[in-house]
Residue frames relative to the residue before (quaternion, step in Angstrom):
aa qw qx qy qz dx dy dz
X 1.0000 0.0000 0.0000 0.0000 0.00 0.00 0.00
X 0.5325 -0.6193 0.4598 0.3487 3.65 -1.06 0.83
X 0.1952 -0.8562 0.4778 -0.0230 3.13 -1.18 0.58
X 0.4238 -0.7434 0.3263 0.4015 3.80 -0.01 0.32
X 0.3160 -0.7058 0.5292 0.3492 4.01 -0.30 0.31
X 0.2051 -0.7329 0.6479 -0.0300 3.22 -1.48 0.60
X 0.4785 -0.3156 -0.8194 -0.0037 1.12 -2.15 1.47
X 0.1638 0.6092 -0.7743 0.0497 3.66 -1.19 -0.32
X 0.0680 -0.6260 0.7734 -0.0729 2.86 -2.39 1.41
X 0.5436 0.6124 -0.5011 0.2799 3.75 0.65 0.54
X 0.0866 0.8375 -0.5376 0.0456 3.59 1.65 -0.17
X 0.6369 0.6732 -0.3048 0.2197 3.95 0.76 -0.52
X 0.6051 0.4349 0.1215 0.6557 2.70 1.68 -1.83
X 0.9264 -0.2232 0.0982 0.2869 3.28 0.56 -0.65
X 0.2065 -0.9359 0.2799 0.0565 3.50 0.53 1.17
X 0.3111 -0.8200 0.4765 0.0616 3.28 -0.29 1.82
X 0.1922 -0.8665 0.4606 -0.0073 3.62 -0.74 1.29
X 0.0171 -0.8160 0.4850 0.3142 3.90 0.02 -0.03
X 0.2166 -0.6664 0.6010 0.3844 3.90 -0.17 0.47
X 0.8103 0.0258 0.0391 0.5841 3.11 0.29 -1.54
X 0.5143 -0.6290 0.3205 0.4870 3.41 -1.04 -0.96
X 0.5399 0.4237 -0.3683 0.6272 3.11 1.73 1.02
X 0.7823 0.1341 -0.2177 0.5680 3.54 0.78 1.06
X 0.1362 -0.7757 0.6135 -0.0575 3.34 -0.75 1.57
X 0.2808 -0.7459 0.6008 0.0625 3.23 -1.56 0.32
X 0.2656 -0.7911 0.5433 -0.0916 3.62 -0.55 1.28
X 0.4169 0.6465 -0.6197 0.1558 3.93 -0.16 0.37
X 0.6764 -0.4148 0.5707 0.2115 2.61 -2.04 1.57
X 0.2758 0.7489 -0.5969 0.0824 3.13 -1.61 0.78
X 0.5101 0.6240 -0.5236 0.2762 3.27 0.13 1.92
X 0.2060 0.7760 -0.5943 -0.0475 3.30 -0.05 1.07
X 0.3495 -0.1166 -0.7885 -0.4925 0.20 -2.54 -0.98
X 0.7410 0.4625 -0.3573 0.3308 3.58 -0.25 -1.18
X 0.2452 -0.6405 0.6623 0.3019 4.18 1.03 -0.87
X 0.2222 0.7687 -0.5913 0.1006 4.17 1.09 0.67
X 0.3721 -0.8034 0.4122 0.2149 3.27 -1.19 0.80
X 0.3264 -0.8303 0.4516 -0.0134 3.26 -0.19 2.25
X 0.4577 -0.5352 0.5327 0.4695 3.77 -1.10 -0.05
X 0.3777 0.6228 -0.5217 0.4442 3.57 0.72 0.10
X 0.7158 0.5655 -0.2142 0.3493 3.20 0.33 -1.70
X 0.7630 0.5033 -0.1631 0.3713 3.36 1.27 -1.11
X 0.6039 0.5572 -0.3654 0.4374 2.59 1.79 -0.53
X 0.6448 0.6060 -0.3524 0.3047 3.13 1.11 -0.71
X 0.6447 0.6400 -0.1653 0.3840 3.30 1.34 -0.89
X 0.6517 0.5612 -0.1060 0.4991 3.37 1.71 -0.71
X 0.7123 0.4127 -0.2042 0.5297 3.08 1.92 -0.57
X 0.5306 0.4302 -0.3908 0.6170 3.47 1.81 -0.04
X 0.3953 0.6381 -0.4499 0.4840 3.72 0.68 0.16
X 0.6410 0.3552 -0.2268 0.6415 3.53 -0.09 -1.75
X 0.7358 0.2793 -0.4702 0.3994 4.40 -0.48 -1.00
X 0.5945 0.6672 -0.3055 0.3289 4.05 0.52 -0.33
X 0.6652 0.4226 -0.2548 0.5603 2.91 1.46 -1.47
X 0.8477 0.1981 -0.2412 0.4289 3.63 0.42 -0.53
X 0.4270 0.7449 -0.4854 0.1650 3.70 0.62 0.19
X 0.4004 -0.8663 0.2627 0.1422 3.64 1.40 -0.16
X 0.7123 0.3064 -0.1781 0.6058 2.84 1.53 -0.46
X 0.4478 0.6480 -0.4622 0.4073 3.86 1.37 -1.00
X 0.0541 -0.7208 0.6839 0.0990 4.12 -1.52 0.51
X 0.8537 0.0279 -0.0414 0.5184 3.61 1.15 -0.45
X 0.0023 -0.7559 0.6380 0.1467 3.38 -0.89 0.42
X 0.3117 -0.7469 0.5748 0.1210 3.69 -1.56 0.64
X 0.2734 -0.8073 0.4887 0.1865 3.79 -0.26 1.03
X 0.1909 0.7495 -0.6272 0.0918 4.06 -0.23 0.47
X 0.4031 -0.6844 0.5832 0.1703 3.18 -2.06 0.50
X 0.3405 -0.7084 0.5889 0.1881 3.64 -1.08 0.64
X 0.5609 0.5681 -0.3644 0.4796 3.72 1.42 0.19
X 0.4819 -0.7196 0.4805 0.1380 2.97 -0.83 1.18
X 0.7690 0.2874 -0.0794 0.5654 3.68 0.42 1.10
X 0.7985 -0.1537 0.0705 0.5777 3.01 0.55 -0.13
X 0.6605 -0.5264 0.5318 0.0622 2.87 -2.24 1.47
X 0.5186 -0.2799 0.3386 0.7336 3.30 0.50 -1.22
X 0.4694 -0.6554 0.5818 0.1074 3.03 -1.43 0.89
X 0.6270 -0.3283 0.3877 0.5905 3.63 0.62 -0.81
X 0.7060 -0.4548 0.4512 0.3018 2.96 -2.05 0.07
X 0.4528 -0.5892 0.5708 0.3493 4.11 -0.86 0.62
X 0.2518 -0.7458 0.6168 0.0044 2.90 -0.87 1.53
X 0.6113 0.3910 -0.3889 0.5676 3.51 0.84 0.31
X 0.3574 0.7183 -0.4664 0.3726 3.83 0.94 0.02
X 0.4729 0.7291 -0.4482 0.2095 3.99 -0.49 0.84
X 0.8271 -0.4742 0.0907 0.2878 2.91 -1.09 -0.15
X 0.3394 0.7447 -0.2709 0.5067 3.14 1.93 -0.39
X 0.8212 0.4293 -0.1834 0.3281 3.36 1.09 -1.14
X 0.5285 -0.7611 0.1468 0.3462 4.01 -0.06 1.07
X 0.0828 -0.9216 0.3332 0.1813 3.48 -0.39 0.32
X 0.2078 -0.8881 0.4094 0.0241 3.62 -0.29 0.91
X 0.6603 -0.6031 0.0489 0.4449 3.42 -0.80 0.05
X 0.6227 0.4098 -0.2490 0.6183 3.61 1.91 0.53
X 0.5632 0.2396 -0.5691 0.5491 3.37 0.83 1.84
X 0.1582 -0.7937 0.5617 0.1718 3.40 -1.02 0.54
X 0.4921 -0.6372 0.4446 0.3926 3.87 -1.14 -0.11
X 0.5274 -0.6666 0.4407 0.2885 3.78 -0.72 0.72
X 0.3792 0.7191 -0.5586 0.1643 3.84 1.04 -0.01
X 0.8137 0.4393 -0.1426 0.3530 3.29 0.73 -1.54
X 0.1572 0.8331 -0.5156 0.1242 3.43 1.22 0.49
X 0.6421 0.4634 -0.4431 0.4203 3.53 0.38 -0.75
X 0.5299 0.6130 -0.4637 0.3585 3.83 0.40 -0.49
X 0.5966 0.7211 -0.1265 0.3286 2.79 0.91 -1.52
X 0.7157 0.5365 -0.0394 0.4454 2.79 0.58 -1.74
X 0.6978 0.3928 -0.1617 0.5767 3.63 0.78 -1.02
X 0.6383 0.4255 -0.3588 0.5318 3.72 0.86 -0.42
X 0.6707 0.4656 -0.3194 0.4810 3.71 0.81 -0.08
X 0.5055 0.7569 -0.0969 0.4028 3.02 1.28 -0.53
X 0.6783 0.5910 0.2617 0.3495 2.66 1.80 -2.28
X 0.6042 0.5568 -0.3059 0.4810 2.58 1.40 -1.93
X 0.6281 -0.3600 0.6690 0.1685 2.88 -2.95 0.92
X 0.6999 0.4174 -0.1710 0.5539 3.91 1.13 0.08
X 0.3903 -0.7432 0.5273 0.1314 3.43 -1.10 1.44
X 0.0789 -0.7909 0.5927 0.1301 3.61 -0.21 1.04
X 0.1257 -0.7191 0.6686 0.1417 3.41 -1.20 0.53
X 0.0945 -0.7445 0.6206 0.2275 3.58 -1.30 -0.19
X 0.6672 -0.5727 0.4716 -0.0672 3.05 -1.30 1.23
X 0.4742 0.7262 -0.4697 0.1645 3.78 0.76 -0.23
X 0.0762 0.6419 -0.7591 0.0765 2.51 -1.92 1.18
X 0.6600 0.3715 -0.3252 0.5663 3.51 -0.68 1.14
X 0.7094 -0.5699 0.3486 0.2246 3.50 -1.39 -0.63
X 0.1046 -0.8440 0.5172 -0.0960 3.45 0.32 2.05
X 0.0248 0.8536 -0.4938 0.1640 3.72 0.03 1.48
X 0.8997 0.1741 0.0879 0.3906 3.44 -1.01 0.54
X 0.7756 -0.1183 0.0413 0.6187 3.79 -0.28 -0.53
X 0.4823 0.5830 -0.3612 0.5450 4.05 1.65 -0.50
X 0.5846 0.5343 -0.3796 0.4782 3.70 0.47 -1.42
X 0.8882 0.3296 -0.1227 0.2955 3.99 0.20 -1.27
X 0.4396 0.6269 -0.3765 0.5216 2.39 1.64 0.47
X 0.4723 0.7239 -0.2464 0.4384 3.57 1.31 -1.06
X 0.7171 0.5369 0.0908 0.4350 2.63 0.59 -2.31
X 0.6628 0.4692 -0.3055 0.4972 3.52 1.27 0.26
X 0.7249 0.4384 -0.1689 0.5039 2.94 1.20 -1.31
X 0.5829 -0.7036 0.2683 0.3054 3.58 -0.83 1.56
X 0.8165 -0.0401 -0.1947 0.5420 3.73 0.85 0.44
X 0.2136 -0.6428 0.7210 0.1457 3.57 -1.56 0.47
X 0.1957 0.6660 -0.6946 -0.1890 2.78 -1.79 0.53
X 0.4148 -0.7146 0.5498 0.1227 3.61 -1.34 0.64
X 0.4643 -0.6320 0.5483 0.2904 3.30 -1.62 0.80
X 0.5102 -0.7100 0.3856 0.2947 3.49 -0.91 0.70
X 0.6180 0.4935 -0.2435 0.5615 3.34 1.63 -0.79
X 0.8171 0.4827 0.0227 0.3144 3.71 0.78 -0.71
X 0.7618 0.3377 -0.2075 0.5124 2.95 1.13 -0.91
X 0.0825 -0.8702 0.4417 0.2022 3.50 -1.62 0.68
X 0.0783 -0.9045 0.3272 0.2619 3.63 -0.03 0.21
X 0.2582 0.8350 -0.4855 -0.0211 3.92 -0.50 0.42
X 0.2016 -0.6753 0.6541 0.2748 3.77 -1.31 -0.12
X 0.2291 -0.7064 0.6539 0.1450 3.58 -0.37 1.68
X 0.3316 0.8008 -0.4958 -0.0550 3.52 0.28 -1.29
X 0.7842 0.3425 0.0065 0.5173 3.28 0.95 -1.11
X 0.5914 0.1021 -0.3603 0.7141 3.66 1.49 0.81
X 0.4817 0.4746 -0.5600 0.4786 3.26 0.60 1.63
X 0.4970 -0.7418 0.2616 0.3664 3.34 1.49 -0.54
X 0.4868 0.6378 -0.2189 0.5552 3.07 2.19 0.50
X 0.4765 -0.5947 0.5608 0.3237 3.79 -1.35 0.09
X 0.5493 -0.5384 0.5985 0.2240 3.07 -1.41 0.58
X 0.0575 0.8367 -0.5426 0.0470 3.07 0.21 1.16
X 0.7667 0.5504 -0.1319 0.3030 4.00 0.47 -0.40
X 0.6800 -0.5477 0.0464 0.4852 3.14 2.04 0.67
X 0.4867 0.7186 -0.3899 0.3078 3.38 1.50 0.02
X 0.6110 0.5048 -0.4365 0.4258 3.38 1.24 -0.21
X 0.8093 0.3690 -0.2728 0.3666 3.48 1.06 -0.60
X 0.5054 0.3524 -0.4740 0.6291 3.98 1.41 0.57
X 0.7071 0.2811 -0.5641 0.3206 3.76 -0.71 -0.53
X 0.6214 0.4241 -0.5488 0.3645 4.39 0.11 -0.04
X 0.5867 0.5852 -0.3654 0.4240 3.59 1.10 -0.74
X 0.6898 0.3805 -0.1896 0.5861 4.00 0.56 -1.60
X 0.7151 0.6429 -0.1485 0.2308 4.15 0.39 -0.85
X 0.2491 -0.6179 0.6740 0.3191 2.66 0.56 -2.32
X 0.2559 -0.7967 0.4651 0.2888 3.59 -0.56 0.70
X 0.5192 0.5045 -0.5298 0.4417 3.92 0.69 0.32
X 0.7286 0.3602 -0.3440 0.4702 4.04 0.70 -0.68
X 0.5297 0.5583 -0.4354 0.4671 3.65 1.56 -0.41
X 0.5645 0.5904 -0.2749 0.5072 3.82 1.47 -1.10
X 0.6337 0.5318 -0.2838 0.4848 4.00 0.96 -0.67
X 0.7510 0.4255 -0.1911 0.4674 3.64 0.71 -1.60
X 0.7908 0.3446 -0.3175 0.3938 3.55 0.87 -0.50
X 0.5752 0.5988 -0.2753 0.4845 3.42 1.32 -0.83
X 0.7008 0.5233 -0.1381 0.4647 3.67 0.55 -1.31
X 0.1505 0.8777 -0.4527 -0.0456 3.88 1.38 -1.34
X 0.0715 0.7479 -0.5617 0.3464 3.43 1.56 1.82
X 0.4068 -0.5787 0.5876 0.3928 3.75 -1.25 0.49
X 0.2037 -0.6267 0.7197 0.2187 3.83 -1.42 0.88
X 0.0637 -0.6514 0.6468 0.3915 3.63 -1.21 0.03
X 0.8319 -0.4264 0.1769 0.3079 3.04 -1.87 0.22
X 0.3209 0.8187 -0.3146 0.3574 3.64 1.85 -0.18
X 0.7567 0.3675 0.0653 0.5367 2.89 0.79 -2.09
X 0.7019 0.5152 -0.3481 0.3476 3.71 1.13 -0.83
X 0.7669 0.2722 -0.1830 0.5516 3.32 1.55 -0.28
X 0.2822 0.5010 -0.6744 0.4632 3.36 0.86 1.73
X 0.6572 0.6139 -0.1891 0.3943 3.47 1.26 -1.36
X 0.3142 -0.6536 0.5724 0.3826 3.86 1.42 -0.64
X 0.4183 0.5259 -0.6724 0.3105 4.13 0.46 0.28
X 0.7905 0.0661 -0.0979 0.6010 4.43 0.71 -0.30
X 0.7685 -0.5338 0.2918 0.1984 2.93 -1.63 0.67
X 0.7719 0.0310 0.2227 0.5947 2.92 1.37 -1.65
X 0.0559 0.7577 -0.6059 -0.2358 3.80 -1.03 0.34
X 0.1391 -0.8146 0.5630 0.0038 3.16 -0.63 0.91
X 0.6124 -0.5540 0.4794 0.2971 3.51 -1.14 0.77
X 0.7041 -0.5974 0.2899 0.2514 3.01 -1.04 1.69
X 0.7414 0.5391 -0.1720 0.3607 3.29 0.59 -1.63
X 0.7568 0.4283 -0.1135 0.4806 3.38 1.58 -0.78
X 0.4440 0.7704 -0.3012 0.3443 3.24 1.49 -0.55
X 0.6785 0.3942 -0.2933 0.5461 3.91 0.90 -0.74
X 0.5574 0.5733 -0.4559 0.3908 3.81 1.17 -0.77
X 0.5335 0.7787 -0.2098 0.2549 3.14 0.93 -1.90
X 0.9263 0.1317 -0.1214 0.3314 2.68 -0.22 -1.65
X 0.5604 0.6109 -0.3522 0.4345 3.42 1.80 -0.69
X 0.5239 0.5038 -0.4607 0.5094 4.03 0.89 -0.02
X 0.7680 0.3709 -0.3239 0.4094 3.54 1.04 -0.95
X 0.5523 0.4827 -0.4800 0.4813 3.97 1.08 -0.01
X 0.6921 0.4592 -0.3682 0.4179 3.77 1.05 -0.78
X 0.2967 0.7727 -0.3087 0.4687 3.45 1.70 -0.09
X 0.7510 0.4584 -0.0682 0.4704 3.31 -0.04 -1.78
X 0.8902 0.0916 -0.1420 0.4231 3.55 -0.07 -1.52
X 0.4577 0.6154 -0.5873 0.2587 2.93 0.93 1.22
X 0.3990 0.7973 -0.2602 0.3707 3.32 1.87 0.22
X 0.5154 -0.5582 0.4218 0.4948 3.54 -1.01 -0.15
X 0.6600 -0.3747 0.4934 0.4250 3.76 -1.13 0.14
X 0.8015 0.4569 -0.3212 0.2138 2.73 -0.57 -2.11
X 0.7672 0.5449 -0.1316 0.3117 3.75 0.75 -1.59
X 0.5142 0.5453 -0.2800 0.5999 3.18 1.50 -0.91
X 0.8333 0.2242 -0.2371 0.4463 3.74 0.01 -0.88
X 0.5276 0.3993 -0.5225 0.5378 3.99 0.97 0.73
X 0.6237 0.3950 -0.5141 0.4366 3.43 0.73 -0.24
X 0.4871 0.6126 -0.4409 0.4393 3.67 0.38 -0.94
X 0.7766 0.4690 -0.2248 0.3555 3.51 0.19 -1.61
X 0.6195 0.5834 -0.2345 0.4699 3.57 1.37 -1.17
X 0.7040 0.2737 -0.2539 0.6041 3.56 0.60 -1.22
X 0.5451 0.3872 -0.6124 0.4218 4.31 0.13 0.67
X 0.5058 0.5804 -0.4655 0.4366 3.92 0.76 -0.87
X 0.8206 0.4422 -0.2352 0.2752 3.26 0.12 -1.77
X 0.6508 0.7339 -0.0649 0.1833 3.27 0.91 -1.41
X 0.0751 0.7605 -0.5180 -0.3842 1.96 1.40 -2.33
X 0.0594 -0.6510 0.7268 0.2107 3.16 -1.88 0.57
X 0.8388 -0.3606 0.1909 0.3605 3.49 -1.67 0.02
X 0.2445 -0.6924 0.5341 0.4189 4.13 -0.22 0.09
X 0.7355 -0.3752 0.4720 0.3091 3.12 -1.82 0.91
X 0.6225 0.5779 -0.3797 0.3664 3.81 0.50 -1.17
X 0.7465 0.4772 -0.2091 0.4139 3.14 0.52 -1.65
X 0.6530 0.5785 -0.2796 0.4010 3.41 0.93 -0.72
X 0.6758 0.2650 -0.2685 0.6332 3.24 0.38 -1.18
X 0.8092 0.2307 -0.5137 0.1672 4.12 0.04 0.46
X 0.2494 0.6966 -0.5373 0.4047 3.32 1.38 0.83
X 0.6963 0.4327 -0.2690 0.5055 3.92 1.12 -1.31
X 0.4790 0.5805 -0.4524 0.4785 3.68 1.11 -0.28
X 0.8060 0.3996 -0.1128 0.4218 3.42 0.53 -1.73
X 0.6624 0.5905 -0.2648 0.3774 3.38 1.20 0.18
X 0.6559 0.4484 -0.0661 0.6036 3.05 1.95 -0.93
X 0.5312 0.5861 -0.2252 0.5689 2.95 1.77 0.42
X 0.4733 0.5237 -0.3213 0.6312 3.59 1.52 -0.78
X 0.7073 0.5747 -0.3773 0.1644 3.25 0.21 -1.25
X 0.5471 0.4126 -0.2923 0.6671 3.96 1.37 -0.91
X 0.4936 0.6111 -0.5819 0.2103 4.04 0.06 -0.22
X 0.6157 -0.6111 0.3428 0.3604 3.82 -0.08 0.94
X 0.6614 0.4941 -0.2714 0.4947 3.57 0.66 -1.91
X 0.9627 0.0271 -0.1790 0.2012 3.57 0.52 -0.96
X 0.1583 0.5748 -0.7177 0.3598 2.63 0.74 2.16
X 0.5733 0.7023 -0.3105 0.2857 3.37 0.84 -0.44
X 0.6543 0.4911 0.0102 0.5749 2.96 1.07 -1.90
X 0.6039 0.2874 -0.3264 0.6679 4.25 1.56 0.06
X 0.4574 0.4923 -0.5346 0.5126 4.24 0.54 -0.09
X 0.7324 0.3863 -0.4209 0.3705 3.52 0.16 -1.69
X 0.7815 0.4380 -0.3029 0.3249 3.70 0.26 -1.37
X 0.4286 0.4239 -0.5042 0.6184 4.34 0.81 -0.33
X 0.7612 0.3158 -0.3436 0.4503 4.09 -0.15 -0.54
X 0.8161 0.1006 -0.3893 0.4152 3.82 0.79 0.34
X 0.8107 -0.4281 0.0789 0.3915 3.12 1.07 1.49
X 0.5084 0.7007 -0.4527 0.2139 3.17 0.72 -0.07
X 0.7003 0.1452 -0.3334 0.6143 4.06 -0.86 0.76
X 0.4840 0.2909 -0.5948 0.5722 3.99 0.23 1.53
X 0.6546 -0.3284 0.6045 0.3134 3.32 -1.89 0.58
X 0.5158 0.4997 -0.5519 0.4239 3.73 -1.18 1.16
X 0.7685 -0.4021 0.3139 0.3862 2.83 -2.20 -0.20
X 0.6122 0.5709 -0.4875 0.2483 3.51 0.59 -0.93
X 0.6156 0.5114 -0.3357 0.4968 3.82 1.47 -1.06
X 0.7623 0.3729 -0.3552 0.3919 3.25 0.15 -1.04
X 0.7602 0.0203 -0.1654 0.6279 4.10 0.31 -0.04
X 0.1234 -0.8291 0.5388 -0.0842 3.46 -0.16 1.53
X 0.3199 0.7266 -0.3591 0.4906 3.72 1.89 -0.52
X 0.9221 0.2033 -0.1208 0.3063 2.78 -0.39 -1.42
X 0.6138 0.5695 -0.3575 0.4136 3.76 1.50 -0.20
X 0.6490 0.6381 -0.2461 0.3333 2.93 1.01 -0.83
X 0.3180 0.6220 -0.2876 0.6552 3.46 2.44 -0.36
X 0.8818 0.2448 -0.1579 0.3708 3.69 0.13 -0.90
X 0.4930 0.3618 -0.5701 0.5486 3.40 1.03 0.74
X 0.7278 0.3645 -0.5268 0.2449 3.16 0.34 0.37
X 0.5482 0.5143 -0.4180 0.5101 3.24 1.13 -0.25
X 0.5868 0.4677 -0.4492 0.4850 4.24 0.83 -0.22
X 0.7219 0.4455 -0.3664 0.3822 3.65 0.97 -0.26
X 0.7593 0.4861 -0.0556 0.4290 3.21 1.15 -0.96
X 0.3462 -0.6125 0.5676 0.4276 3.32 1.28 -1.05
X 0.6541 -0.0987 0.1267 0.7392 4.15 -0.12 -0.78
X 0.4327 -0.7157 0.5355 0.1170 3.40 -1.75 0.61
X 0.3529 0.6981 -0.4018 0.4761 2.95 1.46 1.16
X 0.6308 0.6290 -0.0915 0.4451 2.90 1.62 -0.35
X 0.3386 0.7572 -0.3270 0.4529 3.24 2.30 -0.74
X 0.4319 -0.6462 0.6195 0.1098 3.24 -1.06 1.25
């Protein structure tokens, strides 16, 4: 019978499962939106550190208990103003992060059903496979028709998993892909039909750790050598160049307009964000030809 791992206290944000002790389970769990909070990170950074040393874990599987959405995106109201203790952390050091996940002695998969945007999307995009419901799942990086840099690694996995002209499409364009299209494109592994999608992938995590260790995590190791993953540099200056957008005049503007057509509240603006994000600019501009 599944059990809860221990210790852990983030049960809010995110609920830590043991199937076995070679196969764990991870599901987002804040709604409505599942927004992605420094909480969240914190929570993630401490199942990291239990991953890296647990010794015996071979896979974990990230899913969401929110109806809609994976992670929505990063809290845009998340700052400094807001307290921090010893279970919230600060997003500077994401790129570490990133590469330690990356890293782990443990095959992460993600699960996605609903809507995995923005700082959610790179998260995905870290872990060594995705797969997506065909009916359900969405994937995008608005960042840049938000008026902001990609600041959280999407510029440096979608040219690698993509191609850089469809990486040039997904980040520039910041259109929702479902999961149909995201894995003609190589942004996920698989789309897989809604109904099947939890069967799927749990045969394939019970799959895996039914293997030895040792092989699974030299292969892992073998295809990062070869591959290549992202450099720390780039990373931490995408978060330079992102927290920088952030004071750019236009897009304080271009965030005023979108909190004023709703965007981080349950509604349309979340649930087809593609197509709004087109119309603050045309509510700022008149025609978005006009976009500074």
């Amino acid at each position: 019978m599944p059990y809860v791992a221990e210790p852990w206290s983030f049960d809010d944000v995110l609920k830590l499962t043991k199937v076995s002790s070679a196969y764990w389970r991870a599901t987002f769990n804040a709604p409505p939106l599942n927004l992605f909070t420094p909480r969240t990170y914190a929570a993630l950074r401490t199942l990291v550190e239990l991953l890296e040393n647990d010794g015996a874990v071979k896979v974990i599987v990230f899913d969401s208990s929110v109806e809609d959405y994976f992670i929505a995106h990063w809290d845009l109201t998340a700052g400094e103003d807001k307290p921090e203790d010893e279970e919230t952390a600060p997003i500077f050091d994401w790129a570490n992060f990133v590469l330690r996940l990356a890293r782990l002695p443990v095959v992460s998969i993600a699960e996605v059903r609903g809507r995995t945007r923005g700082h959610g999307s790179e998260f995905v995009l870290a872990c060594d496979m995705r797969f997506g419901s065909i009916e359900k799942a969405i994937f995008a990086q608005p960042e840049a028709a938000a008026g902001v840099h990609c600041g959280g690694g999407g510029i440096e996995w979608l040219p690698r998993l993509v191609n850089r002209s469809r990486a040039l499409e997904i980040l520039l364009g910041g259109e929702d892909f479902d999961a149909t299209t995201a894995a003609q494109y190589g942004y996920i592994n698989r789309a897989i039909k809604d109904s099947e999608l939890s069967a799927f992938v749990d045969n394939f995590a019970r799959r895996i750790a039914g293997f030895d260790r040792k092989p699974l995590l030299e292969t892992k190791r073998a295809v990062n050598d070869r591959a290549g993953l992202p450099r720390l540099t780039d990373l931490l200056s995408s978060m330079q160049d992102f927290v920088r957008s952030c004071t750019w005049p236009e897009t304080m503007k271009r965030m005023k307009t979108l909190f004023e057509m709703g965007i981080q509240q349950v509604g349309p603006v979340e649930k087809d964000m593609g197509r709004h994000l087109h119309e603050a600019s045309i509510k700022m501009y008149g025609k978005t030809e006009d976009a500074q």
